[in-house]
Phi, psi and omega in degrees: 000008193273014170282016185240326163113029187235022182285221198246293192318299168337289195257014151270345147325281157321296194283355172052281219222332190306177206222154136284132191299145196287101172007157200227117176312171195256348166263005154295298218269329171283303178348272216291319195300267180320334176266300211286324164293322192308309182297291168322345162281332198261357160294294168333291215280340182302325189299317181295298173321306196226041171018070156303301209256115189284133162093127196295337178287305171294351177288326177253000179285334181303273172359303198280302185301348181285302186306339166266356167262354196244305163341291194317316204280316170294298185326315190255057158270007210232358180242147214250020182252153213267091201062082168234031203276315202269344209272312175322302168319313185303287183307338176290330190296292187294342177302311178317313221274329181280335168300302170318308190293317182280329159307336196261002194260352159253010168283337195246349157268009169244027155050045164065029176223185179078343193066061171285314185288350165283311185271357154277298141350251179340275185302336171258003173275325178310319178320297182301303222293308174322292168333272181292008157289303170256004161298284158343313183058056180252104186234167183064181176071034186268283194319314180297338172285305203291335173304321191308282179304346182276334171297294184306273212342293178307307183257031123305305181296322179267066201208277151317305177300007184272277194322312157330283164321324176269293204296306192081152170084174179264359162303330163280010060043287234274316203289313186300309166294357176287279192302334181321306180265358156305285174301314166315306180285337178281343198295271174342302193322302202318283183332300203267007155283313201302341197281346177250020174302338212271333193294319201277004169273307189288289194283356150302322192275341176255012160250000000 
């Protein structure tokens, strides 16, 4: 993974005599996480919310493209290496994208039943997780990142589908996509500090 340039070595390398940005707490980065995904989610779910997009296929490839041009872009306020905007985007977009392909390959091969979207979930967050880990260079701690996120997420997602269920309509759409992307995104804060622990141990050690 070291083709996107976010390893240690990488962006200490890169960044010369420039400082890396002062760590971000780990309840600052689920915070930020969680509101700057949360908007974006609620952008996302808006397609859905006021049948923008006719059809059930383009609707969520629609979906999916909001989350892969805007996420990448909120999140990498949360990376401490210096004009890191363009490299982070990219990698999230493919983390995103593998996350996406495997929910829709059991929400739609299990025809929206079975708790295909829990278990499309658990395998494409495991994914995202692997992904922005070794993007990082970031080793060990994967089950303990992925319990986290897979924990917000989920109860995001059903938080919202409760909500859904009561409000109706597309003010209940839109609240699902609020909490969806609350927990998801507090999930990510979580992740993409642990993922930047091993750079902020290397640059305490060159100074």
């Amino acid at each position: 993974m070291k083709i996107f340039g976010l390893t240690p070595s990488q962006v200490l390398e890169r960044s010369g005599t420039v400082k890396i940005k002062s760590p971000y707490s780990l309840a600052f980065s689920i915070l930020y996480g969680g509101i700057g995904f949360g908007l974006v989610s609620v952008i996302a779910y808006s397609i859905w919310a006021f049948r923008l997009i006719r059809g059930q296929g383009p609707m969520y490839a629609s979906i999916a493209l909001v989350y892969l041009l805007l996420s990448g872009w909120v999140l990498s306020r949360l990376t401490l290496a210096p004009k890191n905007q363009i490299r982070f985007t990219a990698l999230f977009a493919v983390a995103f994208l593998g996350y996406a392909v495997l929910w829709c390959l059991f929400w739609f091969g299990l025809k929206g039943q079975h708790h295909g979207d829990l278990y499309g979930s658990a395998l494409g967050l495991l994914l995202l997780a692997i992904i922005l880990k070794r993007a990082f260079g970031s080793q060990g701690n994967l089950l303990f990142v992925f319990g986290i996120l897979f924990t917000f997420h989920t109860l995001g997602y059903y938080t919202g589908d409760e909500l859904h269920q009561i409000t109706g309509g597309s003010t209940g759409r839109l609240l699902w996509g609020a909490c969806h992307g609350i927990g998801f995104g507090a999930g990510l804060g979580c992740l993409i500090h642990q993922c930047q622990l091993p750079l902020i141990d290397a640059s305490e050690s060159t100074d």
